[in-house]
Biopython code that builds the backbone (N, CA, C, O; Angstrom):
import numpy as np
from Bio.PDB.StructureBuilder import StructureBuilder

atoms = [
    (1, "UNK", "N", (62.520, -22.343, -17.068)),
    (1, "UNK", "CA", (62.072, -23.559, -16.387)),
    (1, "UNK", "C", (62.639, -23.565, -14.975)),
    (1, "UNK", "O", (63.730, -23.108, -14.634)),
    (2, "UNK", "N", (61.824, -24.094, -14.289)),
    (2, "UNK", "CA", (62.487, -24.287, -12.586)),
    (2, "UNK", "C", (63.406, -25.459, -12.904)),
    (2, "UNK", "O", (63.491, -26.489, -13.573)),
    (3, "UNK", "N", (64.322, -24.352, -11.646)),
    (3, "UNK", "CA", (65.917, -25.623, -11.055)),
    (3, "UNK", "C", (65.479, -25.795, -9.936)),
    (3, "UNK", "O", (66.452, -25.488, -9.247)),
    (4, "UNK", "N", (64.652, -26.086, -9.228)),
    (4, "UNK", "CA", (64.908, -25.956, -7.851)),
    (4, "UNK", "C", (64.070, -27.964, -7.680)),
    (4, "UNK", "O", (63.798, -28.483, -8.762)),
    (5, "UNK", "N", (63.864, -28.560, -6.774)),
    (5, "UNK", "CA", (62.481, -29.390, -6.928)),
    (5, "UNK", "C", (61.615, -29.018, -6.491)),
    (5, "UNK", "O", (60.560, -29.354, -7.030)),
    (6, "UNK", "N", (61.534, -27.922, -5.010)),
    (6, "UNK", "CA", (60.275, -27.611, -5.109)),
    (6, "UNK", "C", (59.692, -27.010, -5.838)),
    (6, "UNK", "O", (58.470, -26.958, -5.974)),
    (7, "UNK", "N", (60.456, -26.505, -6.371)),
    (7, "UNK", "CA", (59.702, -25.091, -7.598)),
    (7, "UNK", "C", (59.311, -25.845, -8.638)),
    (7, "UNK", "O", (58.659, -25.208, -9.465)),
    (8, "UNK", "N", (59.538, -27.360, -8.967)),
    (8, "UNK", "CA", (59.060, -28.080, -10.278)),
    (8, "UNK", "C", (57.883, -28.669, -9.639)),
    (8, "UNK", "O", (56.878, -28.744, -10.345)),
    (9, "UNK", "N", (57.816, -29.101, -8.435)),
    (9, "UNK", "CA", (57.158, -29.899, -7.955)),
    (9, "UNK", "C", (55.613, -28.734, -7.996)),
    (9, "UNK", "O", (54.551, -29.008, -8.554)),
    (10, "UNK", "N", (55.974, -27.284, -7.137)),
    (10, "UNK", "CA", (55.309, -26.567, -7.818)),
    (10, "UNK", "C", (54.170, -26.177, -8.633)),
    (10, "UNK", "O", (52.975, -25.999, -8.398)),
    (11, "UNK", "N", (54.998, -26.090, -9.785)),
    (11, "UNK", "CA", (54.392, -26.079, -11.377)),
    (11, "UNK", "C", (53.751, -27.073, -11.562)),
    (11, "UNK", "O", (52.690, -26.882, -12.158)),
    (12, "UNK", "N", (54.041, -28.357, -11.205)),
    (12, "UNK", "CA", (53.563, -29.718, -11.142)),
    (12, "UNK", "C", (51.978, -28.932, -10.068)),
    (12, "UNK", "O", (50.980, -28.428, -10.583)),
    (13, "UNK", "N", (52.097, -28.998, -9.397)),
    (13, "UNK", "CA", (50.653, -28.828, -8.728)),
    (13, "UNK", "C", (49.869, -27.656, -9.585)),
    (13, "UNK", "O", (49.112, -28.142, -10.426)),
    (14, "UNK", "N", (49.889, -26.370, -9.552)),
    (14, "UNK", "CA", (49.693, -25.614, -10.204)),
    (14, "UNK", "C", (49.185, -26.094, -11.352)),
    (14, "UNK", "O", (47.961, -26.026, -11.457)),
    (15, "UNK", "N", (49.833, -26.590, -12.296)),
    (15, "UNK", "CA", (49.008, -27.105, -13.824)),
    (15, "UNK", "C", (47.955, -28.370, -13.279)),
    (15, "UNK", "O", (47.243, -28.898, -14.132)),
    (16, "UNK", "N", (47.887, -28.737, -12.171)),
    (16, "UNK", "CA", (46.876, -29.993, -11.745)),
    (16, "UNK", "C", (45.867, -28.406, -11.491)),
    (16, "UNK", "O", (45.088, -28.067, -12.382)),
    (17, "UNK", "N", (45.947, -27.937, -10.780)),
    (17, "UNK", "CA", (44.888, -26.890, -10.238)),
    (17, "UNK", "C", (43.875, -26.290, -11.650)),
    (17, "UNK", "O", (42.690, -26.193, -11.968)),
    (18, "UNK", "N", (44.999, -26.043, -12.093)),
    (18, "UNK", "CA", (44.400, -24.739, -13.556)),
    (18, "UNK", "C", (43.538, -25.883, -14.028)),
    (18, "UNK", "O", (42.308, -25.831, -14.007)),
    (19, "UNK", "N", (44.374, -27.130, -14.541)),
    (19, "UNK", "CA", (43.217, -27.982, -15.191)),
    (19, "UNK", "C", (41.906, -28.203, -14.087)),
    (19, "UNK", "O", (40.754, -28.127, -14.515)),
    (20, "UNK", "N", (42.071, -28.371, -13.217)),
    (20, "UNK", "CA", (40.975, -28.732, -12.332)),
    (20, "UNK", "C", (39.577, -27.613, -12.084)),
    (20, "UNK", "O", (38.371, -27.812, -12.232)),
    (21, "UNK", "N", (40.259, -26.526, -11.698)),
    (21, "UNK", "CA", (39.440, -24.962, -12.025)),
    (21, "UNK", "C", (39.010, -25.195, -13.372)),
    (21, "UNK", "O", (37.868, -25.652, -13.432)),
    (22, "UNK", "N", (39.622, -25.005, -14.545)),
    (22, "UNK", "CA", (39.223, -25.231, -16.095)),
    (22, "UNK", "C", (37.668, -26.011, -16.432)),
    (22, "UNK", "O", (36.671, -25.685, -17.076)),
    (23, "UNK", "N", (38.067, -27.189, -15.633)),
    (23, "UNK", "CA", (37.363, -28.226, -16.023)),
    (23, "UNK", "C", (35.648, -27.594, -15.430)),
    (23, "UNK", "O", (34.585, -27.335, -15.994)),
    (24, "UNK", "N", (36.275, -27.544, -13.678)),
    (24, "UNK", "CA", (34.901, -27.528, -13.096)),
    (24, "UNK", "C", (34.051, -25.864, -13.838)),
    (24, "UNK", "O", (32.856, -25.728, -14.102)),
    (25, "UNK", "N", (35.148, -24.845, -14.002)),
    (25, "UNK", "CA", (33.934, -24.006, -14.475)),
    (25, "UNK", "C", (33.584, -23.953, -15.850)),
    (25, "UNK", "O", (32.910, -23.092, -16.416)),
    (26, "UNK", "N", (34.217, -25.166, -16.415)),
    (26, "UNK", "CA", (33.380, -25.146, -17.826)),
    (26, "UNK", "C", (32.617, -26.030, -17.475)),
    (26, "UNK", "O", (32.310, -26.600, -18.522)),
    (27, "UNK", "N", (32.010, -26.606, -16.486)),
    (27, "UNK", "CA", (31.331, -27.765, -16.072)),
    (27, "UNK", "C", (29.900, -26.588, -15.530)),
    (27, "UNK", "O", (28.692, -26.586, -15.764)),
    (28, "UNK", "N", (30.612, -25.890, -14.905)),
    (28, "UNK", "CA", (29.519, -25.299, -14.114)),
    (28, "UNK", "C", (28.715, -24.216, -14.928)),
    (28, "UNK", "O", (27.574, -23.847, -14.652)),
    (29, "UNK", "N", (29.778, -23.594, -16.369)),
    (29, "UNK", "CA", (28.780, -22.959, -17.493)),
    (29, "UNK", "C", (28.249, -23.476, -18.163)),
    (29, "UNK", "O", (27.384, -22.809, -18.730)),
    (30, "UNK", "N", (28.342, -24.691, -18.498)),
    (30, "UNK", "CA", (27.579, -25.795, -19.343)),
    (30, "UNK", "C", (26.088, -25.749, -18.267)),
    (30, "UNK", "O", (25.106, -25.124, -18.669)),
    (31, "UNK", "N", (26.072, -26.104, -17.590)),
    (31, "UNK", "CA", (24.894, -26.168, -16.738)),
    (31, "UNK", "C", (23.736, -25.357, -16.142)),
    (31, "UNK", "O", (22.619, -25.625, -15.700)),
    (32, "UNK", "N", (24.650, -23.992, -16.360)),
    (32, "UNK", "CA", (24.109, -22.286, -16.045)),
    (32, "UNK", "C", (23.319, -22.265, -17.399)),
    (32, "UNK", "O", (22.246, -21.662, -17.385)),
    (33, "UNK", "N", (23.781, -22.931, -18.717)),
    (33, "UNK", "CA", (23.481, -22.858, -19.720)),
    (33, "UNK", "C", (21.948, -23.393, -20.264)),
    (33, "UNK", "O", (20.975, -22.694, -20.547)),
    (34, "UNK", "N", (22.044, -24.466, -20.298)),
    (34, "UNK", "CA", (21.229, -25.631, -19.913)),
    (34, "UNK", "C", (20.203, -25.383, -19.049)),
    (34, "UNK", "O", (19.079, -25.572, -19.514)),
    (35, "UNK", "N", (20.304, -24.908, -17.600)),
    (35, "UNK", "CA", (19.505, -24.642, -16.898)),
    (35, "UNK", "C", (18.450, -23.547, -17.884)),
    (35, "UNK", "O", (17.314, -23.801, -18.282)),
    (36, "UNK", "N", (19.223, -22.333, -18.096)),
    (36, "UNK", "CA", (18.443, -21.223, -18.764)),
    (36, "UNK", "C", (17.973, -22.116, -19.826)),
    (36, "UNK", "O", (16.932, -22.604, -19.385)),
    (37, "UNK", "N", (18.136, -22.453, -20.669)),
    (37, "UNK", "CA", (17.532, -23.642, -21.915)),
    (37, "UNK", "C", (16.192, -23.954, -21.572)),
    (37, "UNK", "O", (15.261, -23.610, -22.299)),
    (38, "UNK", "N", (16.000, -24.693, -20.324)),
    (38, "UNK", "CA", (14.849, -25.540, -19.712)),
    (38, "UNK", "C", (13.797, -24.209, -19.083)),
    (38, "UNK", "O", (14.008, -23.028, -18.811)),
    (39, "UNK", "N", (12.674, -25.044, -19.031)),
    (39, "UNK", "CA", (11.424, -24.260, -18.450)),
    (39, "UNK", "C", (10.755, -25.011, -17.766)),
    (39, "UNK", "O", (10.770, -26.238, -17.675)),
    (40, "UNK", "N", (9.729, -23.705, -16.923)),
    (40, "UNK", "CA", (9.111, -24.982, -16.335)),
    (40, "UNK", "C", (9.196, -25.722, -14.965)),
    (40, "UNK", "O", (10.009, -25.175, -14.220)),
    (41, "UNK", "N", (8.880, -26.285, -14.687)),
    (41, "UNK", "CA", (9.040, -27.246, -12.938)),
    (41, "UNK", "C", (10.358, -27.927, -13.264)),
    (41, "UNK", "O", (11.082, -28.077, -12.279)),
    (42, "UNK", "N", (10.820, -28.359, -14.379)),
    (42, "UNK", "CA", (12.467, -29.101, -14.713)),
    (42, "UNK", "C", (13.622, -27.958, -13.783)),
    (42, "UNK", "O", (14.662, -28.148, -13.151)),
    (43, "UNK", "N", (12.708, -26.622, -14.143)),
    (43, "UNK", "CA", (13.941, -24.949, -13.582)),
    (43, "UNK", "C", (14.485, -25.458, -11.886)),
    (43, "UNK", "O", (15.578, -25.607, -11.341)),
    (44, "UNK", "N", (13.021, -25.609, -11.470)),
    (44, "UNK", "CA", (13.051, -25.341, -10.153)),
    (44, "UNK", "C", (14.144, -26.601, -9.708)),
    (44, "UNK", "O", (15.195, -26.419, -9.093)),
    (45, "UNK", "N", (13.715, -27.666, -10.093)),
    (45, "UNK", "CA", (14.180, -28.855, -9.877)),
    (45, "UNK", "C", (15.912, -29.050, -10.017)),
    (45, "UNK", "O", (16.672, -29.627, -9.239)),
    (46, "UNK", "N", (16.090, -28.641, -10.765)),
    (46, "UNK", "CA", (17.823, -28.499, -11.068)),
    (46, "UNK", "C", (18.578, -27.050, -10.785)),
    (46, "UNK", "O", (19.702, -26.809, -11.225)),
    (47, "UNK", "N", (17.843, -26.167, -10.028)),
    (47, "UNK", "CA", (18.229, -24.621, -9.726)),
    (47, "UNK", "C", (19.183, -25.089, -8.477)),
    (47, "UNK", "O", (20.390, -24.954, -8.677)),
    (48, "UNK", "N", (18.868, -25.507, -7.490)),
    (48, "UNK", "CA", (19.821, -25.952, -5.991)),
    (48, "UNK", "C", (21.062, -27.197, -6.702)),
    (48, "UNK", "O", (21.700, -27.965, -5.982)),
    (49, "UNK", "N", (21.128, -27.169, -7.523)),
    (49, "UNK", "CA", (22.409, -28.286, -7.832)),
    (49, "UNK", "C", (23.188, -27.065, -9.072)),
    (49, "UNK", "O", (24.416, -27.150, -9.063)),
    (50, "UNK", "N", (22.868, -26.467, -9.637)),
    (50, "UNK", "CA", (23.537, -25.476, -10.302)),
    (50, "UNK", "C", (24.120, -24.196, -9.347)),
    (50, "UNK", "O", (25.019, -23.453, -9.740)),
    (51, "UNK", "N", (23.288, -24.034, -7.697)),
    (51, "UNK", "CA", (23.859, -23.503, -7.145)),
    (51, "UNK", "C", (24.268, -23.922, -6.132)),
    (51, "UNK", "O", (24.154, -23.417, -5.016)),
    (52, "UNK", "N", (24.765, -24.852, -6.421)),
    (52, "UNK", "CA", (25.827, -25.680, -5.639)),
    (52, "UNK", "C", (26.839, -25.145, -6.214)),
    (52, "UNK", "O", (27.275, -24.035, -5.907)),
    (53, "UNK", "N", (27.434, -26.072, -7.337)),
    (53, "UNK", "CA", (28.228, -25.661, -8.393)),
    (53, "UNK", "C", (28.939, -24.092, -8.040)),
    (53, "UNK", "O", (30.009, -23.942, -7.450)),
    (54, "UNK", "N", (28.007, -22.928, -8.587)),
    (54, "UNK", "CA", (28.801, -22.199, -8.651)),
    (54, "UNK", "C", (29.539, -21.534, -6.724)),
    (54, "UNK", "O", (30.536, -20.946, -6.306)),
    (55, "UNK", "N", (28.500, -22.019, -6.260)),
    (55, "UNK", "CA", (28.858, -21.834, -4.482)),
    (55, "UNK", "C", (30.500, -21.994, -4.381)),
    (55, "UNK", "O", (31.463, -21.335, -3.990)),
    (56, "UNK", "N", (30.257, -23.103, -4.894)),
    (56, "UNK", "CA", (31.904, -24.252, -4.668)),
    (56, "UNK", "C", (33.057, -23.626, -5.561)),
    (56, "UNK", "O", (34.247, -23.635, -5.246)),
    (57, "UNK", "N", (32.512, -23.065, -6.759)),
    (57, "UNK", "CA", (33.424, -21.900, -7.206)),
    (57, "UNK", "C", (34.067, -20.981, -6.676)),
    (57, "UNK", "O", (35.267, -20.756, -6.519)),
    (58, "UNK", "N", (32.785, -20.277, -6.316)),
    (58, "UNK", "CA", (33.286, -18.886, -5.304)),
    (58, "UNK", "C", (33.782, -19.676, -4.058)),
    (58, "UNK", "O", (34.530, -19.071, -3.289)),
    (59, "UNK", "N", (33.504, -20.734, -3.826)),
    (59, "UNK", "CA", (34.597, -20.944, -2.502)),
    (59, "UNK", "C", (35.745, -21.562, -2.445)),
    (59, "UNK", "O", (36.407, -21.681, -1.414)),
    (60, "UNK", "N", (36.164, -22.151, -3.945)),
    (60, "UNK", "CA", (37.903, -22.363, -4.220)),
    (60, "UNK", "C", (38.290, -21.477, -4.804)),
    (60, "UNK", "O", (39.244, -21.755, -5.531)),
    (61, "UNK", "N", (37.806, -19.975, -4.829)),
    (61, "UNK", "CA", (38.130, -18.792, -5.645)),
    (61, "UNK", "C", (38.326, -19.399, -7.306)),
    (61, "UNK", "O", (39.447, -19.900, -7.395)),
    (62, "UNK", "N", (37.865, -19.453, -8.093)),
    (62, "UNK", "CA", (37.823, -20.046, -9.086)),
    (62, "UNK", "C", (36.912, -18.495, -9.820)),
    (62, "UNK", "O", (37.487, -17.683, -10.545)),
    (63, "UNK", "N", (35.847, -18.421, -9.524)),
    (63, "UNK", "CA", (35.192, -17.061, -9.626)),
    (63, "UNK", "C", (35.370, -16.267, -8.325)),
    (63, "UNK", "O", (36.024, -16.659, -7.359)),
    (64, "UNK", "N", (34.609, -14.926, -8.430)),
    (64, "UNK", "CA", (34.510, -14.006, -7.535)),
    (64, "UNK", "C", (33.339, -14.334, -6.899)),
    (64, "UNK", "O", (32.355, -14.776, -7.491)),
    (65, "UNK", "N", (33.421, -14.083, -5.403)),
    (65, "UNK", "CA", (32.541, -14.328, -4.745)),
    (65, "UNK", "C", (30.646, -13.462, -5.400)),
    (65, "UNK", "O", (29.511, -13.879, -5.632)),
    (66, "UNK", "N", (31.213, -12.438, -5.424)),
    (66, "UNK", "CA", (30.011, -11.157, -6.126)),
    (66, "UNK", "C", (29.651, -11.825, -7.126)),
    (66, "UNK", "O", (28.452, -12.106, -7.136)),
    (67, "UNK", "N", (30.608, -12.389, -8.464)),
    (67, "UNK", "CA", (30.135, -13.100, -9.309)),
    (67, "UNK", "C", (29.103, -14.059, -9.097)),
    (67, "UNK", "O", (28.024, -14.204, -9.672)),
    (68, "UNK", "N", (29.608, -14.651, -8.216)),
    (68, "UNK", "CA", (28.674, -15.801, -7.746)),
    (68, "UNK", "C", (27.055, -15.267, -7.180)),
    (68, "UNK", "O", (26.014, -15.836, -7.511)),
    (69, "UNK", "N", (27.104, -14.457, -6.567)),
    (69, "UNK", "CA", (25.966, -13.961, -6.050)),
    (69, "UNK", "C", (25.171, -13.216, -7.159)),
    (69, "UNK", "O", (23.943, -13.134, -7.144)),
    (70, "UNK", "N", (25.815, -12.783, -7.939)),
    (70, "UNK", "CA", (24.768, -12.280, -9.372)),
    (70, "UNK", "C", (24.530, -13.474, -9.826)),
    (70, "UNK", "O", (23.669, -13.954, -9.089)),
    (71, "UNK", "N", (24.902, -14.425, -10.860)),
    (71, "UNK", "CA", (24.713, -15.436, -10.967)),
    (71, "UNK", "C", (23.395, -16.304, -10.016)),
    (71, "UNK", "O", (22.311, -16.518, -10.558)),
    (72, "UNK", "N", (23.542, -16.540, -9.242)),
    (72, "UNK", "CA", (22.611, -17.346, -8.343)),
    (72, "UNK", "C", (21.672, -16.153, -8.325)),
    (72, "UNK", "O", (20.572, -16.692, -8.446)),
    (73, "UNK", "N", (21.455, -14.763, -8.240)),
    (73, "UNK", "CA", (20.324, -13.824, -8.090)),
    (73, "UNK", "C", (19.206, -14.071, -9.255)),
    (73, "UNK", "O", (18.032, -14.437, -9.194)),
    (74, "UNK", "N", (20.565, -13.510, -10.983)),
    (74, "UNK", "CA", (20.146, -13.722, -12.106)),
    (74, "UNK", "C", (19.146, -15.042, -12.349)),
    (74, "UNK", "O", (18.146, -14.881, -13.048)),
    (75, "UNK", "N", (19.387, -16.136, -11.855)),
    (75, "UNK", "CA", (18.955, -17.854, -12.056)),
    (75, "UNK", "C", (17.917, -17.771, -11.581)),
    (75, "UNK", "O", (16.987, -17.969, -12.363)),
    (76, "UNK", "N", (17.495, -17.401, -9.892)),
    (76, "UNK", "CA", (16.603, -17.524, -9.500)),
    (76, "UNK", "C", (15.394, -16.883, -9.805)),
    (76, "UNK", "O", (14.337, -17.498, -9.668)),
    (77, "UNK", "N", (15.427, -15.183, -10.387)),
    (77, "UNK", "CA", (14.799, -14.168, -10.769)),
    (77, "UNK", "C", (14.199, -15.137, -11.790)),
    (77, "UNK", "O", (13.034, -15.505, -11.635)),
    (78, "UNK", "N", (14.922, -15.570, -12.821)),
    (78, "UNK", "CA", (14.094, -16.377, -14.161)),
    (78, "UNK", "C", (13.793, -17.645, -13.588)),
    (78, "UNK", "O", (13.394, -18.414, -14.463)),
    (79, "UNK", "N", (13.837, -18.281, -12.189)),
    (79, "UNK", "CA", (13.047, -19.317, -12.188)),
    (79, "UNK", "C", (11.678, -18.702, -11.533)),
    (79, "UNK", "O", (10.560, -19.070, -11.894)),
    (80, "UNK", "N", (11.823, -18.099, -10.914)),
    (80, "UNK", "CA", (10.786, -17.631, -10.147)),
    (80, "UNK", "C", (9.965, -17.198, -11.366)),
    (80, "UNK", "O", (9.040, -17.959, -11.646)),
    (81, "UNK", "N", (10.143, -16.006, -12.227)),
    (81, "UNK", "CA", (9.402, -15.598, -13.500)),
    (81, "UNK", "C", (8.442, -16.777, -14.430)),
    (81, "UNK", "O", (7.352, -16.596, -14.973)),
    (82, "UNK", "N", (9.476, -18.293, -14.367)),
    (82, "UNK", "CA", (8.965, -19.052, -15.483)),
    (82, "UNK", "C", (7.481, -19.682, -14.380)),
    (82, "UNK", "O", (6.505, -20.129, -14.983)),
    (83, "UNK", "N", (7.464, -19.656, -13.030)),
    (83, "UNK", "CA", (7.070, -20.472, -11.848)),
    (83, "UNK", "C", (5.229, -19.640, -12.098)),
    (83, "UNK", "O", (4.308, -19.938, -11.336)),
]
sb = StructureBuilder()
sb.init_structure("model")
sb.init_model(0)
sb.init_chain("A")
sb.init_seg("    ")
for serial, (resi, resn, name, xyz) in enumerate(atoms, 1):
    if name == "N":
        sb.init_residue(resn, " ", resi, " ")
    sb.init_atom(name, np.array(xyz, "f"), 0.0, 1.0, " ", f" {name:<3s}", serial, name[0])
structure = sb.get_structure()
């Protein structure tokens, strides 16, 4: 355990982060999910708010940037297909 306070104070931020990362990318696979689920003009309609999401990932490093760009490639390829 940290002796120091900043070093608790720290850990204190750090476990706010992890939960916060945690949250949003199980937020943002729930939705990657979902999206693929749906068909249809619903695809197109909710495709720019799912790639929001993972944008904002790759830009608090949460994922890899590349990740992100397969992802948003993968999504669009099957909206375009269902279109």
């Amino acid at each position: 355990m940290a002796n120091h306070s900043a070093t608790k104070k720290d850990a204190r931020q750090a476990a706010k982060r992890r939960e916060r990362n945690k949250y949003n990318g199980k937020t943002t696979r729930n939705a990657i999910r979902d999206l693929k689920a749906t068909t249809g003009k619903e695809m197109g309609e909710k495709l720019p708010n799912v790639e929001s999401m993972i944008d904002k990932l790759a830009k608090r490093g949460v994922i890899h940037k590349n990740k992100a760009a397969n992802l948003k490639s993968k999504l669009a390829r099957k909206a375009n297909a269902v279109k």
